[in-house]
BALOBA-1460 file (C-alpha; in Angstrom, 3 decimals):
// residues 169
<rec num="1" residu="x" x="0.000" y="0.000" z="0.000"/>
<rec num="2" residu="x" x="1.376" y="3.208" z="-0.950"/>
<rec num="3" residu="x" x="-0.087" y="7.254" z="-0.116"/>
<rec num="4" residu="x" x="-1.808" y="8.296" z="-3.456"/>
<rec num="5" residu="x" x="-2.842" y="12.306" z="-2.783"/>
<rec num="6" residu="x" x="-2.627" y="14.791" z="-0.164"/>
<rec num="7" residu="x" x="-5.870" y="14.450" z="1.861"/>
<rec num="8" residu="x" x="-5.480" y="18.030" z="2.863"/>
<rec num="9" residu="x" x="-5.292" y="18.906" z="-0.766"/>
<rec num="10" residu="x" x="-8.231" y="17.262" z="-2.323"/>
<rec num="11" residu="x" x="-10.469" y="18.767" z="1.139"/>
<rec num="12" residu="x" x="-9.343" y="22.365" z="-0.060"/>
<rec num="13" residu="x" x="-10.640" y="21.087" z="-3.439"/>
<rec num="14" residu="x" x="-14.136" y="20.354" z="-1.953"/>
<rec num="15" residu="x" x="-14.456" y="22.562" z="0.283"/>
<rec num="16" residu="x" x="-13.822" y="25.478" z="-2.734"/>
<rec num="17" residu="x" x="-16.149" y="23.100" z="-4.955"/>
<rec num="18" residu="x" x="-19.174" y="23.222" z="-1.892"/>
<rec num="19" residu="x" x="-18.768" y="26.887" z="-1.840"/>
<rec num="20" residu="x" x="-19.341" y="27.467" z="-5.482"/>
<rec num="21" residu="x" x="-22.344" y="25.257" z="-5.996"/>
<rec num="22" residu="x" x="-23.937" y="26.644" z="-2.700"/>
<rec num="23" residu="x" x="-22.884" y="30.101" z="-3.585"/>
<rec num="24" residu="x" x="-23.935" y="29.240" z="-7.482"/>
<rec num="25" residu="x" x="-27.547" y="27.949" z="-6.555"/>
<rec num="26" residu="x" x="-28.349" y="30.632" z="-3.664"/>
<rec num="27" residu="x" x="-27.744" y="27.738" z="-0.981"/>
<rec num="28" residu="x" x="-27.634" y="29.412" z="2.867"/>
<rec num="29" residu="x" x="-28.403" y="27.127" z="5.052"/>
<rec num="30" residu="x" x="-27.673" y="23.076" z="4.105"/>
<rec num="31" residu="x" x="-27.304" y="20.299" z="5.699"/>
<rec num="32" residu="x" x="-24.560" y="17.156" z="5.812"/>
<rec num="33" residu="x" x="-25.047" y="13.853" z="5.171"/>
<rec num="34" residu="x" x="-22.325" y="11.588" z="5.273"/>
<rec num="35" residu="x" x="-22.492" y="7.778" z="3.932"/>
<rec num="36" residu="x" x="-20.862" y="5.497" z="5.798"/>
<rec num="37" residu="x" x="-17.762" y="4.539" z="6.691"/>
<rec num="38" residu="x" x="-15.623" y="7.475" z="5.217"/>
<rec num="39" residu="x" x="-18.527" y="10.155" z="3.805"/>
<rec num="40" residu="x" x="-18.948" y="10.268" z="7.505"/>
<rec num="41" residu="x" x="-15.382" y="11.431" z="8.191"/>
<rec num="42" residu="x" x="-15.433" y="13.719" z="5.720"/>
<rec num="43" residu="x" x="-18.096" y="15.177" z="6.545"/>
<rec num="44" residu="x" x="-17.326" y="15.687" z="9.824"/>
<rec num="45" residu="x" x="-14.531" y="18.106" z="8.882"/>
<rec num="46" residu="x" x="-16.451" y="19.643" z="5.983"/>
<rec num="47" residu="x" x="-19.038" y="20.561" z="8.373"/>
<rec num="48" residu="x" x="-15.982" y="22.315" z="10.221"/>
<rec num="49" residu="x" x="-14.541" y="24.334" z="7.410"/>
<rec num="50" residu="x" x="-17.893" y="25.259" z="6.132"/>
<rec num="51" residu="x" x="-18.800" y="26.206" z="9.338"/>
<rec num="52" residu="x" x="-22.067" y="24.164" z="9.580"/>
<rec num="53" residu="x" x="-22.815" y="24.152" z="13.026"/>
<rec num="54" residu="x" x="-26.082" y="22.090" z="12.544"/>
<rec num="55" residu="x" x="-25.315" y="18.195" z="13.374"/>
<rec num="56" residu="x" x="-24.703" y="16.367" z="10.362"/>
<rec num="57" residu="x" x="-26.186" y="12.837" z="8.963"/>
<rec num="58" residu="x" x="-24.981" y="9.629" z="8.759"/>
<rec num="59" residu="x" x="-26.506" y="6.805" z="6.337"/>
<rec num="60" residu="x" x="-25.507" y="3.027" z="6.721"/>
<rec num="61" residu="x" x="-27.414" y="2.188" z="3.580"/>
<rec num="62" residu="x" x="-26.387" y="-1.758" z="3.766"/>
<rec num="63" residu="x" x="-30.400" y="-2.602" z="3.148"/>
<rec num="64" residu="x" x="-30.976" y="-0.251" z="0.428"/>
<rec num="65" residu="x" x="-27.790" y="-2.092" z="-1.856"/>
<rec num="66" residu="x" x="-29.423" y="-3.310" z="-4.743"/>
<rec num="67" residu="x" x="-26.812" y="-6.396" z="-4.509"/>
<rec num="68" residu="x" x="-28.265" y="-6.958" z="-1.081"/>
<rec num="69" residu="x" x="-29.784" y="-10.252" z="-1.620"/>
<rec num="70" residu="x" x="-27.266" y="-11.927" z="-2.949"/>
<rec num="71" residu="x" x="-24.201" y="-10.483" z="-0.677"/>
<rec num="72" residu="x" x="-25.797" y="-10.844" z="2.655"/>
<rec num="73" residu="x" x="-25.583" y="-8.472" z="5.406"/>
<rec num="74" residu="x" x="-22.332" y="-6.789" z="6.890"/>
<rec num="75" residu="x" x="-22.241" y="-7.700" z="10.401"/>
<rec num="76" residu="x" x="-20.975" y="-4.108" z="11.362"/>
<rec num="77" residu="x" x="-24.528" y="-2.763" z="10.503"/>
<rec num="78" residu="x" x="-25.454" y="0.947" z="12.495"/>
<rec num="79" residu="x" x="-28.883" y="2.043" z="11.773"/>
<rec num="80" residu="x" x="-28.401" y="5.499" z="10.195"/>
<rec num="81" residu="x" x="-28.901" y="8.886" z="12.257"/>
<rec num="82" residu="x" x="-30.815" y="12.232" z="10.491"/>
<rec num="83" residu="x" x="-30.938" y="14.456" z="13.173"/>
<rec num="84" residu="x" x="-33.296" y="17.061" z="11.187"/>
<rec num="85" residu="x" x="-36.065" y="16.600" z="9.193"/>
<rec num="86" residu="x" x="-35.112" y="15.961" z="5.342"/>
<rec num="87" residu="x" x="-38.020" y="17.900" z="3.996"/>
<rec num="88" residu="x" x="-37.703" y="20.688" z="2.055"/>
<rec num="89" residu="x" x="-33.597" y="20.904" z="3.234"/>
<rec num="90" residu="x" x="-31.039" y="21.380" z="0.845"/>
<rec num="91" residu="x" x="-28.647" y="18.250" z="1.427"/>
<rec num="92" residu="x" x="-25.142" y="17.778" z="1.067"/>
<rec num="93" residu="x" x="-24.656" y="14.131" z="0.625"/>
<rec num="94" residu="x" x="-20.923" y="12.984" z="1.067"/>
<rec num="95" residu="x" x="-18.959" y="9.316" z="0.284"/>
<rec num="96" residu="x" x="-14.891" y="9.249" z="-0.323"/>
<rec num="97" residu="x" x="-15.249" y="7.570" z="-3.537"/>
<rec num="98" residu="x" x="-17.661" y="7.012" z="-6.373"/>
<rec num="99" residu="x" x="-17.272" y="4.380" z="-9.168"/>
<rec num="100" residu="x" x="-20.503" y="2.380" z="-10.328"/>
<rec num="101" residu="x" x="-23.453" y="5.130" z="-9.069"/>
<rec num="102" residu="x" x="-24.913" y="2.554" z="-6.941"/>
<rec num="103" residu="x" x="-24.183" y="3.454" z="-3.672"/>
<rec num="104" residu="x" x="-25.537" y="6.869" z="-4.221"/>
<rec num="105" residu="x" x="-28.642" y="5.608" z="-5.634"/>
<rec num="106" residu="x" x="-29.296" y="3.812" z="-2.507"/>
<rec num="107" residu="x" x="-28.104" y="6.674" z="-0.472"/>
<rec num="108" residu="x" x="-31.153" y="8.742" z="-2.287"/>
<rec num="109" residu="x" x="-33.480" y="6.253" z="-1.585"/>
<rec num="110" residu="x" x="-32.744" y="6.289" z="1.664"/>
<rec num="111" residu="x" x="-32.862" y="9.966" z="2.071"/>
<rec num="112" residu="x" x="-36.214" y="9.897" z="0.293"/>
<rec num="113" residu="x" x="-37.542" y="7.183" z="2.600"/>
<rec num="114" residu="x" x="-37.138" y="9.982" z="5.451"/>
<rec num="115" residu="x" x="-38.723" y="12.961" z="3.248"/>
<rec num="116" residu="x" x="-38.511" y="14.970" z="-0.014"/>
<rec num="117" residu="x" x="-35.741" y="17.486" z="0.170"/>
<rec num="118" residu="x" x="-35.258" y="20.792" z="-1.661"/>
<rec num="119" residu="x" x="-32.366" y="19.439" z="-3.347"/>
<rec num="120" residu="x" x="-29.382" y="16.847" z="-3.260"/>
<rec num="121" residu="x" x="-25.753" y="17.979" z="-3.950"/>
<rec num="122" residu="x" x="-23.301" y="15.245" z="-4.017"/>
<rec num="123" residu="x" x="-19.525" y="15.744" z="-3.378"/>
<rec num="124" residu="x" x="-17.340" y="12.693" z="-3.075"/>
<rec num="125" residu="x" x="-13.108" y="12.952" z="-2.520"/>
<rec num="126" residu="x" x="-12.640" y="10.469" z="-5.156"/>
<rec num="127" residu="x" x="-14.271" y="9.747" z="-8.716"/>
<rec num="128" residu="x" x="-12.919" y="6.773" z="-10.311"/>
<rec num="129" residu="x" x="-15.495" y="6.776" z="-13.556"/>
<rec num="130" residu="x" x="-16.860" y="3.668" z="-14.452"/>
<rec num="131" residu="x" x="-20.310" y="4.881" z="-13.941"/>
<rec num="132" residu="x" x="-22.931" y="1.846" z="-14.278"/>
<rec num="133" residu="x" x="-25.902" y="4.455" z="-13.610"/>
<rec num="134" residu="x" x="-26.186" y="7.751" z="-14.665"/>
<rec num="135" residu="x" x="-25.336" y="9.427" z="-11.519"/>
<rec num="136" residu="x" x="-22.288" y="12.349" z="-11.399"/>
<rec num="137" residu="x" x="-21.099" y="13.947" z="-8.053"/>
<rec num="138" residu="x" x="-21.218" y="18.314" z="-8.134"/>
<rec num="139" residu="x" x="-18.167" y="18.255" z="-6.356"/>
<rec num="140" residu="x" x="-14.634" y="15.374" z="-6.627"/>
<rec num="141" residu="x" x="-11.873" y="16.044" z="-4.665"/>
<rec num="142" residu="x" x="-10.065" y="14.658" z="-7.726"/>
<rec num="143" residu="x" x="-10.826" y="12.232" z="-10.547"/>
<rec num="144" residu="x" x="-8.666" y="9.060" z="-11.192"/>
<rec num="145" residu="x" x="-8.587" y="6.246" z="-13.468"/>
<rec num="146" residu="x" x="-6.978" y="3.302" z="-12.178"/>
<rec num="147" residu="x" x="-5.087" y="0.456" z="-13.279"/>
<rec num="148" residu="x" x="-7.990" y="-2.995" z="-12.910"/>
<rec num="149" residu="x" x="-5.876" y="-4.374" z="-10.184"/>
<rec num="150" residu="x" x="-5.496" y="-1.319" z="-8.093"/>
<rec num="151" residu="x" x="-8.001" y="0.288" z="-5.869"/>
<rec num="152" residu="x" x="-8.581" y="3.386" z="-3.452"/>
<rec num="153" residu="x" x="-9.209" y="3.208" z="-0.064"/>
<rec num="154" residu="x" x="-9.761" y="6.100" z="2.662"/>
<rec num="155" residu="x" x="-8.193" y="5.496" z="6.099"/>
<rec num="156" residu="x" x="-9.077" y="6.915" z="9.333"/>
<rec num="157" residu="x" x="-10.664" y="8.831" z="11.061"/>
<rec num="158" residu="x" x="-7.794" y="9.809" z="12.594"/>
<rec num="159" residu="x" x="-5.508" y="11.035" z="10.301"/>
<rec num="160" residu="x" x="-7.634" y="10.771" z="7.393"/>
<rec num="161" residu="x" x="-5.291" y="9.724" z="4.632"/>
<rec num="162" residu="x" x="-5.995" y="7.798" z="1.540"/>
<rec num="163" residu="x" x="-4.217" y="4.926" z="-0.136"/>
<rec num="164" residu="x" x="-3.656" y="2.883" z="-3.374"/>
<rec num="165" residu="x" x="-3.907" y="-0.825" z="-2.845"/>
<rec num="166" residu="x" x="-2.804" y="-3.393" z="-4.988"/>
<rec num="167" residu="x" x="-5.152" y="-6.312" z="-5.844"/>
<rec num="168" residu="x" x="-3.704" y="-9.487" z="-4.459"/>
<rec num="169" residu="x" x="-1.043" y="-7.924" z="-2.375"/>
């Protein structure tokens, strides 16, 4: 396992990114959401350097996969905490890395299961591509394409960092 990117440098990337789009789209008072394990990190300290001070969310959306069924449940299942009411709110939903679409789309459905809110904007730390649903975060830290036998993984909480693993090693 090797260090890939700065973490500090791809949080100054979203945290400019979050400013524009909630600057861009008149945006004053949203709300975090961050999907589990590392969305919730991050948003943790975006909430911080936005200065948020409402508490943010956390999803566990393990029975909203749509792969569910046939892998099972992870045993480390938390039910998920909103502490404000999603209606009408303007939502910042966080993950550290998008590839496929799918975990966002069950993130959504979640969220939606709880109310219908304003609007959605999703920032993620990573994109990796390889989109199997038509789903595109407002706001990447950075954009990679990796090798088929590597992958990304975010590491924490405490020092977030972020690392490139090898498949097989």
């Amino acid at each position: 396992m090797t260090a890939l990117l700065d973490i500090n440098q791809l949080l100054d990337e979203m945290e400019a990114g979050l400013r524009q789009v909630l600057e861009h789209r008149g945006i004053e008072a949203p709300v975090l959401i961050g999907i589990r394990t590392g969305g919730v990190w991050l948003a943790d300290v975006l909430s911080k350097r936005l200065g948020i001070e409402e508490s943010f969310g956390e999803l566990d959306i393990s029975f909203y996969r749509d792969d569910f069924s046939r892998i099972g449940l992870n045993p480390r299942v938390k039910p998920s905490s909103l502490p404000f009411d999603t209606e009408d709110r303007d939502i910042i939903l966080i993950d550290d890395v998008i590839m496929s679409g799918r975990t966002i789309r069950a993130a959504m459905n979640e969220i939606f299961d709880y109310g219908r809110p304003a609007s959605i904007i999703l920032a993620t730390l990573i994109d990796l591509g390889a989109r199997e649903l038509p789903i595109q975060p407002d706001v990447a830290g950075r954009v990679l394409a990796l090798e088929s036998h590597q992958r990304v993984k975010l590491r924490g909480p405490d020092p977030l960092r972020i690392e490139l693993q090898e498949a097989g090693r």
